[in-house]
KEKE-3310 file (N, C-alpha, C; in steps of 0.2 Angstrom, whole numbers, plus 5000, padded with zeros to 4 digits):
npx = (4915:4923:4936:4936:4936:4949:4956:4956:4959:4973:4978:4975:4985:4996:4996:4994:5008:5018:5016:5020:5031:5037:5040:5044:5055:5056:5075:5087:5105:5106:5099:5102:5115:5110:5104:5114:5122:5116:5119:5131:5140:5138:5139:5139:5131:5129:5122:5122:5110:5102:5084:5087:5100:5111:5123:5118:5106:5108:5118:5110:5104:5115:5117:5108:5108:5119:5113:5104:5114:5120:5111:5104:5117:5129:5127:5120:5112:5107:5100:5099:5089:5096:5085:5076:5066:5052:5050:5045:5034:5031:5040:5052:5045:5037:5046:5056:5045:5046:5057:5057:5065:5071:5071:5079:5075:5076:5073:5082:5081:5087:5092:5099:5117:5121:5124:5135:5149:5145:5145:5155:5170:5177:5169:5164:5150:5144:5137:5132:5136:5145:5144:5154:5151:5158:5160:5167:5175:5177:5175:5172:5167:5166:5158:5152:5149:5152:5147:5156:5166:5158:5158:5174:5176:5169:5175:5185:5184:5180)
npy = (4846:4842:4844:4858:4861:4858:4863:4877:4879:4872:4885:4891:4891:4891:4906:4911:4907:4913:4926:4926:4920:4934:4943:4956:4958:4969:4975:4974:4981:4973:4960:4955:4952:4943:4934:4930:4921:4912:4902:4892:4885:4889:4897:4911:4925:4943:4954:4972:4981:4994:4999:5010:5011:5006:4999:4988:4983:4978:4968:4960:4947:4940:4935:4929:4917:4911:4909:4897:4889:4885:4878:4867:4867:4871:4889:4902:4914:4932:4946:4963:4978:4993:5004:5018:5016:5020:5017:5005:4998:5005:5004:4996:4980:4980:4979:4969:4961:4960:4959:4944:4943:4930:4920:4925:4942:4958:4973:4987:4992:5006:5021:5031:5029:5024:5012:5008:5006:4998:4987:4984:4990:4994:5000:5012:5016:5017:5009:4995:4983:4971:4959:4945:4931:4919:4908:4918:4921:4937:4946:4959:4967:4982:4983:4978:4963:4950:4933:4922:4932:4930:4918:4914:4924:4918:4906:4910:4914:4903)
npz = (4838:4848:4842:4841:4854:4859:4851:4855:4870:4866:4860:4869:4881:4873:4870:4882:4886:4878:4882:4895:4893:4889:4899:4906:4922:4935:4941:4953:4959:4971:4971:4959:4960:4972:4965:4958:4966:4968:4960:4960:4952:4941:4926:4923:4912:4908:4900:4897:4894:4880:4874:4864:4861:4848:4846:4855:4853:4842:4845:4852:4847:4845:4858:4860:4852:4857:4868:4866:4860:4873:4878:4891:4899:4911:4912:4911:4902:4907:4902:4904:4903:4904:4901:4906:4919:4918:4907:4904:4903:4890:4883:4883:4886:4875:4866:4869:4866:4854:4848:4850:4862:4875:4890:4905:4907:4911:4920:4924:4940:4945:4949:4935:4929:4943:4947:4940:4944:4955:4947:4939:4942:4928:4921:4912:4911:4898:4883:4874:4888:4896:4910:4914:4924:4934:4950:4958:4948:4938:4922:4913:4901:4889:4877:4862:4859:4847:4843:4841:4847:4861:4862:4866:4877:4887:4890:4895:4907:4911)
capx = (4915:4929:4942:4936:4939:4954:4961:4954:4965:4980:4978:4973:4989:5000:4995:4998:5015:5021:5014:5024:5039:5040:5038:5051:5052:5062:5079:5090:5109:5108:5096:5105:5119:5106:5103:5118:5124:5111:5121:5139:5143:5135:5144:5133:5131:5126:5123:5117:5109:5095:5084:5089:5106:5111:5126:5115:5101:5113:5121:5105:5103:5119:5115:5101:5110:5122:5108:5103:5122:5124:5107:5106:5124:5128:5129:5113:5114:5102:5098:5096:5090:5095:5083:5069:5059:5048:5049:5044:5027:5029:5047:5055:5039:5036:5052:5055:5040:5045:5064:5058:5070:5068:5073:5078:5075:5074:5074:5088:5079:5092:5093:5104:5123:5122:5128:5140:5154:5143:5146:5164:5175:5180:5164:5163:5143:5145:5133:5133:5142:5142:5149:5154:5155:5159:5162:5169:5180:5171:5178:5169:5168:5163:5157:5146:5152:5151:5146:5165:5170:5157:5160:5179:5174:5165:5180:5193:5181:5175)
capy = (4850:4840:4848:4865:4865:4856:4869:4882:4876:4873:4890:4896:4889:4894:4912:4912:4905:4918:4933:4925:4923:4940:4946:4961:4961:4974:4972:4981:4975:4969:4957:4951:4946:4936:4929:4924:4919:4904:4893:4891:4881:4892:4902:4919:4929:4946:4960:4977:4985:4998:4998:5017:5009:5004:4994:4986:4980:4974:4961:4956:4941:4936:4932:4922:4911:4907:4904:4890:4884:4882:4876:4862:4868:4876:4895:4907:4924:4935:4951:4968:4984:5002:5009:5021:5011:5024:5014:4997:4997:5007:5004:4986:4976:4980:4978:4963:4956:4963:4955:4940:4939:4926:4918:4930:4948:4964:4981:4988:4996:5011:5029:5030:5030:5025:5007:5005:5005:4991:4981:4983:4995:4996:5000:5019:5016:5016:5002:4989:4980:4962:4954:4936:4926:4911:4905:4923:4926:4940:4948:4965:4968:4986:4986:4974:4957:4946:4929:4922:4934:4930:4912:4916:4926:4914:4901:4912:4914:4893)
capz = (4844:4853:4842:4842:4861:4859:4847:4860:4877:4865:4858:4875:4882:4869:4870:4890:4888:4874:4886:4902:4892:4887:4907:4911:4930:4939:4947:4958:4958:4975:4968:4954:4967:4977:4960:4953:4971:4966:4957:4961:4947:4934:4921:4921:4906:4911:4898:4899:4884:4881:4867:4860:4860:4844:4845:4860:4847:4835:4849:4856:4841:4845:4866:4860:4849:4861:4873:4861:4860:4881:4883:4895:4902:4917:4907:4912:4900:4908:4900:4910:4901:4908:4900:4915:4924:4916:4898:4908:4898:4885:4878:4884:4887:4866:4863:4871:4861:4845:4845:4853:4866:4878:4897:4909:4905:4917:4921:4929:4943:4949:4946:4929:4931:4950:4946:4934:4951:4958:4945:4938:4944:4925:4915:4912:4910:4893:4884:4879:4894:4897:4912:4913:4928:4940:4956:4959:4944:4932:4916:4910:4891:4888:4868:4858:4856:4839:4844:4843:4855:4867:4865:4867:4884:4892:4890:4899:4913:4915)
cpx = (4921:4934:4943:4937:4947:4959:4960:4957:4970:4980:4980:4982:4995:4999:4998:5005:5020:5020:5020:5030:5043:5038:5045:5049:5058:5068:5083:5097:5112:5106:5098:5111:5119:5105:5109:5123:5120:5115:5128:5142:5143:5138:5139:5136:5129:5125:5118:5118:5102:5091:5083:5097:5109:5115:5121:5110:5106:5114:5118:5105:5110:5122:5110:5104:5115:5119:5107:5107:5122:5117:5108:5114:5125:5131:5121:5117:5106:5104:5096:5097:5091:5091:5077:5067:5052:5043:5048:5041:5028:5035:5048:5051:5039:5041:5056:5053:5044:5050:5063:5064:5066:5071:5072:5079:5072:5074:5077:5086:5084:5093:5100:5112:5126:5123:5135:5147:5152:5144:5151:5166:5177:5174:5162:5156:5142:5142:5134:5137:5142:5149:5149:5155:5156:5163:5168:5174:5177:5178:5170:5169:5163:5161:5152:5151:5149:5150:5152:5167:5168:5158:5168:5179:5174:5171:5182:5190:5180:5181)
cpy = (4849:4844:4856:4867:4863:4861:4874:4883:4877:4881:4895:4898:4893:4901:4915:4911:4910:4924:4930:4924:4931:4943:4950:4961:4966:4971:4976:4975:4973:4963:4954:4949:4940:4932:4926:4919:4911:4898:4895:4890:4884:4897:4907:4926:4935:4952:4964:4981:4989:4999:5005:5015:5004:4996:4987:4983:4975:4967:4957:4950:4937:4931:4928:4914:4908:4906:4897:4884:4881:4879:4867:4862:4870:4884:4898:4914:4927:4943:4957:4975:4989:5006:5013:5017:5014:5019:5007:4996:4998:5008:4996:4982:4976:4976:4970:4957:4953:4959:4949:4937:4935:4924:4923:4938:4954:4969:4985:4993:5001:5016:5028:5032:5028:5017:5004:5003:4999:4984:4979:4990:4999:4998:5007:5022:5017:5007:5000:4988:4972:4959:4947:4936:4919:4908:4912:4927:4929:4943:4953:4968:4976:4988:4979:4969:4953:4939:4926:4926:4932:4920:4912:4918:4922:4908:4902:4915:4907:4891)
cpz = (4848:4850:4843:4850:4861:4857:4850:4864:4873:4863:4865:4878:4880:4871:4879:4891:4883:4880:4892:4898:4889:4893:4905:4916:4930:4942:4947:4958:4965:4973:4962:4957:4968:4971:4957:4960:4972:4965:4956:4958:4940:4933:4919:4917:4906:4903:4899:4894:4887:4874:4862:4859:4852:4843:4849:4855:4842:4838:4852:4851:4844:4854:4865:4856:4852:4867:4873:4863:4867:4883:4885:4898:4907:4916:4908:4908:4901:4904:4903:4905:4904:4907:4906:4914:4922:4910:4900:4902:4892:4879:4877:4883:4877:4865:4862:4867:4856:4843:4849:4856:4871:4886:4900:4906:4910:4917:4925:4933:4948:4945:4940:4932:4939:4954:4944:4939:4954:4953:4941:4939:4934:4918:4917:4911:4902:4889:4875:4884:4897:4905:4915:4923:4932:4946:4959:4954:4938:4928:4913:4904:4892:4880:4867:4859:4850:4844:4846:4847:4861:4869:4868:4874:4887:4893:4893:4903:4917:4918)
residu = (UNK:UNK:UNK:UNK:UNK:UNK:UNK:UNK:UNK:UNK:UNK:UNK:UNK:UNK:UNK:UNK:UNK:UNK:UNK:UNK:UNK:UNK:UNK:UNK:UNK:UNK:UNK:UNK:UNK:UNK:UNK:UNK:UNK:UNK:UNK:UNK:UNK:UNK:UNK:UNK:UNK:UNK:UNK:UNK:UNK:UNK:UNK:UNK:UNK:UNK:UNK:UNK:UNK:UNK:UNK:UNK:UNK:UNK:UNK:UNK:UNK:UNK:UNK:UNK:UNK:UNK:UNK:UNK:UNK:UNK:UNK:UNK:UNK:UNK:UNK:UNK:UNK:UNK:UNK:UNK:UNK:UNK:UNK:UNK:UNK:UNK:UNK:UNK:UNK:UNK:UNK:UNK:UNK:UNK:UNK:UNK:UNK:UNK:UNK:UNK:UNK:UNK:UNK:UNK:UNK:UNK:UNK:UNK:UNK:UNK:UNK:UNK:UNK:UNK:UNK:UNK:UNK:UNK:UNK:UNK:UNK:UNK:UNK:UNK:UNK:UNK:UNK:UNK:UNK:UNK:UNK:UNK:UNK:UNK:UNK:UNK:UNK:UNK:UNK:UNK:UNK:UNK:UNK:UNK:UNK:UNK:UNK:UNK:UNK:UNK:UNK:UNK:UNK:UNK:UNK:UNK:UNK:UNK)
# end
């Protein structure tokens, strides 16, 4: 009897901390500002992908394994879909799941196309788009990157 509760709580547990790490919340790119204006020192990884974006699917595996690589570093790669705020539920949320992404993951709350100026001058809204930065110096990749590029990246920002 003791272990079948035991095995119940862990189970319990387990199932509550897979559901919280698959949370999409919304964010607006004042709030991603306020948020990378957190950590001074930290080298932020930002990309924005949609999941009807192909290339964008394809490069998601390769943000998670250099998630792995910088863990314990001071190197945050947050994730932010474009796809409507419409497709919260019934798109990203699955999606999400399904390609076990993990950390911080969003939803890029703003009407389409009415960012891409707020957050580099030189990203013609065209996706994927990744951009790097720290302590004010960013660098905007507008195409997919290969793991080696985005390690590469990140060097010629730190």
């Amino acid at each position: 009897m003791t272990n079948k509760i035991i095995y119940t709580i862990a189970f319990c547990l387990l199932l509550s901390f897979n559901l919280q790490a698959q949370q999409v919340k919304l964010i607006t790119v004042s709030q991603m500002e306020s948020r990378i204006k957190q950590g001074k020192d930290t080298t932020y990884v930002i990309n924005f992908w949609a999941t009807w974006c192909k290339p964008c699917v394809k490069e998601l595996p390769e943000f998670e394994r250099f998630k792995m690589a910088v863990k314990g570093k001071p190197v945050k790669v947050i994730l932010i879909s474009t796809d409507l705020k419409s497709k919260l539920e019934s798109g990203v949320q699955p999606f999400v799941k399904s390609h076990r992404l993990t950390g911080e993951v969003y939803l890029l709350n703003e009407a389409p196309n009415s960012y891409n100026e707020k957050i580099s001058a030189d990203w013609s809204g065209a996706l994927p788009g990744t951009l790097i930065m720290k302590n004010g110096k960013k660098k905007f990749h507008e195409a997919a990157y290969t793991y080696d590029e985005l390690v590469a990246a990140v060097k010629q920002v730190d």
